[in-house]
N, C-alpha and C positions, 0 to 999 in steps of 0.2 A: 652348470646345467648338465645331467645325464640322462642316458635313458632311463625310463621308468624300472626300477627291479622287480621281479617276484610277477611279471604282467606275464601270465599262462594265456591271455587272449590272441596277445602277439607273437613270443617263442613260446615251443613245448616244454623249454628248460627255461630256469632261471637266469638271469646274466646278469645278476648283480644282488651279492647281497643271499644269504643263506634261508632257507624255507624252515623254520620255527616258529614256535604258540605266537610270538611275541612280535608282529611284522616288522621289520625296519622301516624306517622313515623314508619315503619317495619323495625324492625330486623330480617334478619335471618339466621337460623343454616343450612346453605345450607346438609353439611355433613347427619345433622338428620334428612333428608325428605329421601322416597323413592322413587323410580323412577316413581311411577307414578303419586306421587304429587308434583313433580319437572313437569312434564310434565302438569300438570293441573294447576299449580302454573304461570307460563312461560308466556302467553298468559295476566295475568293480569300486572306482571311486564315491557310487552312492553307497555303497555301502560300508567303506570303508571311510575314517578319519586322521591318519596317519600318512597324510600324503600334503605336499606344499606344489603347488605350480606356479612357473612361473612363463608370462608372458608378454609382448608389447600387447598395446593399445589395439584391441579386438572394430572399436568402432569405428565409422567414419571421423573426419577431421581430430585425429587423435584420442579419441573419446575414449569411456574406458564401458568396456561392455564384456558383461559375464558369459565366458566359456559355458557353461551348462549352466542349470536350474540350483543344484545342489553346491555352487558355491559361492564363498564370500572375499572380498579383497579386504588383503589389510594392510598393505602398505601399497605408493606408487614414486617410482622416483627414477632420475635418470640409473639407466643399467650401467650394470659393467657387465659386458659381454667379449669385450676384448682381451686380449695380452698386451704388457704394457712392452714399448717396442725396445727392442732387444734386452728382452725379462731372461733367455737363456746365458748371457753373460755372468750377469748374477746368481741366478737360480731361482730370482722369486717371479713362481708362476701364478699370481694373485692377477684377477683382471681388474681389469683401467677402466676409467669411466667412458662411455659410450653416450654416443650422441642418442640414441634410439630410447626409449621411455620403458622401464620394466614395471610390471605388475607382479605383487604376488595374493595370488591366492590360495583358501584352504577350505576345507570341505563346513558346510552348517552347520554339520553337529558338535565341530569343535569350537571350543572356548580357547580365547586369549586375552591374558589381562594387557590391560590399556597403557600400564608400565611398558611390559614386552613389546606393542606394537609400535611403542613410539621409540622403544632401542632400535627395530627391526628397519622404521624408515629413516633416523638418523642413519643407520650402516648402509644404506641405500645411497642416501647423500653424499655420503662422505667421500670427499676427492683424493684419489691413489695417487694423482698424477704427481704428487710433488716426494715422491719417494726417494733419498738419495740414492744413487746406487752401489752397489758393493764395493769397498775401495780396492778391497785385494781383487777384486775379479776371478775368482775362485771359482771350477766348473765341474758340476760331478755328471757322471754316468750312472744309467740305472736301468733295470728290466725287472718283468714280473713273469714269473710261469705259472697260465693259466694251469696246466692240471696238478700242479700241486701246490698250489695259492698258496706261493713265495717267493722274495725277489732276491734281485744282489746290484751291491750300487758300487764305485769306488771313485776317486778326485782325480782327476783329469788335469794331468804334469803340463809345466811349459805352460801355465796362467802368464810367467811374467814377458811371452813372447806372442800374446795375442790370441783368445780365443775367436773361435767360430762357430757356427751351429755346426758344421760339420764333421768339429771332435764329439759330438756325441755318434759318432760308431762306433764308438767305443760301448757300449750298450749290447749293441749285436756279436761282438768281438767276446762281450762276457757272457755274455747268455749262449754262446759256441763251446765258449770253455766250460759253462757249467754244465749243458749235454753231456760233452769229454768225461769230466770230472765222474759223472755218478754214471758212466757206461751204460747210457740211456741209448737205446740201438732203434727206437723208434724216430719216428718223420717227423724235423722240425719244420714247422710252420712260423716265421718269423712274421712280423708285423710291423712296420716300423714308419714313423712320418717322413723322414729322412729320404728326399731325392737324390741328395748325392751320394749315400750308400747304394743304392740301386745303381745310377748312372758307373759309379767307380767300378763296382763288384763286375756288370756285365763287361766292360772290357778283356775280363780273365775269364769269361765263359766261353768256349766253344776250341775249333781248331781254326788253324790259319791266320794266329795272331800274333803279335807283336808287342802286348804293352808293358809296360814301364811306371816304376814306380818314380823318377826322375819329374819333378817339378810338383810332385804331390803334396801341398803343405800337413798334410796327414800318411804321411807313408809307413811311420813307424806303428800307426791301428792298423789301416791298412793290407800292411805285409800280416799281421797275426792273422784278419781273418782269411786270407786270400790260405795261407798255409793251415787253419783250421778245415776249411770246406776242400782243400785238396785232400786230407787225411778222412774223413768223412767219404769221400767219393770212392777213393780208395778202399773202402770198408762195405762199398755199396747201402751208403746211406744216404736216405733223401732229404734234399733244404733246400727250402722255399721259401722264397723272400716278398712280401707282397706292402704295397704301397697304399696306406691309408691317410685320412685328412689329420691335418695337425691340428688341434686344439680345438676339437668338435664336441666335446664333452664324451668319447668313447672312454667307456670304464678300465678296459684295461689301460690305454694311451695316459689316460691319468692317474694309475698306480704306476707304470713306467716313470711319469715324471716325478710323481713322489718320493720313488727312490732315488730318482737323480739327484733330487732337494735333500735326502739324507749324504748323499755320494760328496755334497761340496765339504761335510764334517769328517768325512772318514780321513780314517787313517790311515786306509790302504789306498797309496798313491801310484798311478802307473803313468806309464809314457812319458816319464819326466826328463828321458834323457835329453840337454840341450843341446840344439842344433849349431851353436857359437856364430847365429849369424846377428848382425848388428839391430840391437832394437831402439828404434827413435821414439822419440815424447815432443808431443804436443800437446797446444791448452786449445779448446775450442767450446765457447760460450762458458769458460770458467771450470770447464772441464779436463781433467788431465788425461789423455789415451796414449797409450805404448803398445806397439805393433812391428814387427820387421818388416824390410820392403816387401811391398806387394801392389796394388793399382790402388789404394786408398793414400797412402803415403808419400806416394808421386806425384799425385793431385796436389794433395797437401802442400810438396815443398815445391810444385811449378806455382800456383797460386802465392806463397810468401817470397819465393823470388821474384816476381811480376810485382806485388804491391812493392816490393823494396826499388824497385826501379821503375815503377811510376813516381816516384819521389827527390828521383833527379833527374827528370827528363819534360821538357816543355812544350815537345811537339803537337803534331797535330793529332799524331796515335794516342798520344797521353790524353792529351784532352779530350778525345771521344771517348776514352775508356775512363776516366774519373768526372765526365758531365753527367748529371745527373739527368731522367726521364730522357735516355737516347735508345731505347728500347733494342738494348744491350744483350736482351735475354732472346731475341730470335736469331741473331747471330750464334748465339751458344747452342740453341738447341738445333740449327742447321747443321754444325762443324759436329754436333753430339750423334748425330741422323747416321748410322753408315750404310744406309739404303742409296744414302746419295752419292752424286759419281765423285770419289774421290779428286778427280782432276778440279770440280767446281768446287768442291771446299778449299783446297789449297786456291785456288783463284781468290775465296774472300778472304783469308788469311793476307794475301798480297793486296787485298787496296785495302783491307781497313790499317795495315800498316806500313803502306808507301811504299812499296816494293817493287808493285809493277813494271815492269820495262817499258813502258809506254814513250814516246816522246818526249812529253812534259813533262814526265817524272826523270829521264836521261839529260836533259837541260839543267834542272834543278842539279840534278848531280855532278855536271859539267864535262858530261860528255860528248852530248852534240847542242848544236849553236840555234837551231830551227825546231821549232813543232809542227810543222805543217802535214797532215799525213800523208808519208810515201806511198799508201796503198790505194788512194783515189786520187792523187793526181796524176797516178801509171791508169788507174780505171778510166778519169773525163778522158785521158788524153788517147786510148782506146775505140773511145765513143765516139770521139770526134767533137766533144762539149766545148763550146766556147766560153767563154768568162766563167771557170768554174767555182763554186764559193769557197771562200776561204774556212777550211777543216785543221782544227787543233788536233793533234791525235792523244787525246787523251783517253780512261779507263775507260767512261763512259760510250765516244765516238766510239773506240774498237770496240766494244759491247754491245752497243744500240743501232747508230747511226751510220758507222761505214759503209756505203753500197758494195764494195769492193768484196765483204765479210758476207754479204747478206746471202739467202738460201736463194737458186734460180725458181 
């Protein structure tokens, strides 16, 4: 889905798409307009038939109810309106199916034979989700310059040491150098969906800094463009980096990603030098993934060490963590919290696996002879209590119970 092209009601210029006898065909994101470029919109498409829209379900309770008077639906079925998740690995940025209901519709005065309509809702139907993904894991770069509508893409080195979305800055990296290149002295206006180009790049802007390119798993893009906009600066030339939404259907963001999808073919490979640090493989749901250490890889091998050593061990830790329905998942997402105080996560770390220093647990381990808690029978004997009850000093007493512990 894009914006509408060639729509004079909403820009005074074009933004998609060339002004000749012959219109091009509009798509559009009916949903993404606002009312009153739906309303400014409306007036062209009655008169016009070269135009497809597409939207959910206009009625109540799902129903399907016509956008204007002048059009007709000819297909409905669940959308694809997504990306399928992590479609940047690969490079195929085809949307996945969506739980949300799409319509299309197209103007009354156009005809469709009943052939085509029932391709159009088959290809509606039909489920992406089961796409292998690319075995090489191959990742290109790519950019587009609006004013001289054309791009440049190339493959993106070190696939076999784990890609991320954040070697695509390598994009802004080439589109720096292609400024360079044609001694273009005018003001880049960069565009780009990429947080972490922004986040990186501002550390080397200003004075009174410090950064480093030390721990950056992209240092080697990185450093080019940090040394491309120093020589620019130096030239007193202006670049501007500004942050738009990823995969919103903007026209240029999806000739960017086009060329990317051309960049995994090429032949001009950059940043490939490797880094010789050690790459692990794992299978996960029959899946094979290779990545150097990093925080996904740690999980990875504390998790397969744990399951190997739940498997010789009998205790009472084992068995709470291999019984089944022990709602094992809000301990995880406690110890996952780092809102929470440090001190108290490590505390359930220690009783869900018998660590505690408690009394009862120093008995078990044979080092003292008694449980009875020290720190209320120094409190009864304080107070003056006579026959005071007998107090095990277990996890729960020091936690709950002990008056000794308790707030005044």
């Amino acid at each position: 889905m894009s914006t509408p092209p060639n729509t004079r009601g909403i820009q005074p210029l074009p933004i998609w798409g060339d002004d000749t006898e012959t219109p091009q065909l509009m798509i559009i994101n009916w949903p993404g307009l606002k009312g009153k470029e739906k309303s400014e919109l409306i007036p062209t498409l009655f008169f016009t038939d070269n135009w497809i829209l597409l939207t959910h379900p206009l009625g109540t309770g799902n129903k399907s109810q016509s956008p204007f008077k002048e059009s007709q639906r000819i297909a409905r079925a669940q959308g694809k309106c997504s990306r399928h998740k992590g479609w940047w690995r690969e490079g195929k940025d085809k949307l996945a199916t969506h739980s949300m209901t799409t319509e299309m519709w197209i103007s009354t005065k156009g005809q469709i034979p009943e052939a085509t309509r029932m391709a159009i809702q088959e290809a509606l139907k039909k489920d992406t989700k089961k796409i292998p993904p690319h075995s090489k894991g191959i990742m290109g770069a790519g950019y587009f310059r609006l004013d001289e509508h054309r791009g440049g893409c190339c493959q993106l080195g070190k696939g076999e040491e784990g890609n991320s979305s954040n070697r695509a800055e390598g994009a802004a990296c080439l589109a720096l150098e292609d400024a360079k290149r044609t001694q273009d002295r005018k003001p880049v206006i960069l565009l780009s969906d990429s947080a972490c180009l922004l986040s990186s790049s501002q550390k080397w802007i200003g004075e009174g800094k410090s950064p480093s390119m030390y721990g950056n798993p992209d240092a080697d893009i990185m450093r080019d463009i940090v040394q491309l906009l120093r020589e620019r600066i130096e030239q007193g030339l202006l670049t501007i980096f500004i942050k738009i939404k990823a995969h919103r259907g903007d026209p240029l963001s999806e000739l960017a990603d086009r060329w990317a999808d051309e960049g995994r073919q090429s032949d001009n490979i950059r940043w490939s030098l490797p880094t010789n640090r050690p790459i692990f493989y794992w299978t996960d749901n029959d899946i094979t993934h290779h990545s150097p250490m990093n925080p996904t890889v740690k999980k990875t091998i504390d998790f397969q060490v744990s399951q190997q050593q739940l498997k010789i061990h009998s205790g009472s830790t084992a068995n709470f963590l291999t019984r089944e329905d022990s709602s094992r998942d809000l301990p995880g997402k406690f110890l996952e919290n780092n809102s929470e105080w440090i001190r108290a996560r490590r505390r359930v770390l220690q009783c869900l696996s018998f660590q505690f220093s408690c009394a009862l647990q120093l008995k078990q381990w044979g080092v003292l002879n008694e449980v009875e808690c020290r720190l209320c029978e120094k409190y009864y004997k304080e107070k003056n209590i006579r026959d005071p009850p007998d107090t095990v000093e277990s996890v729960g007493h020091v936690q709950c119970y002990c008056p000794a512990l308790q707030l005044p």
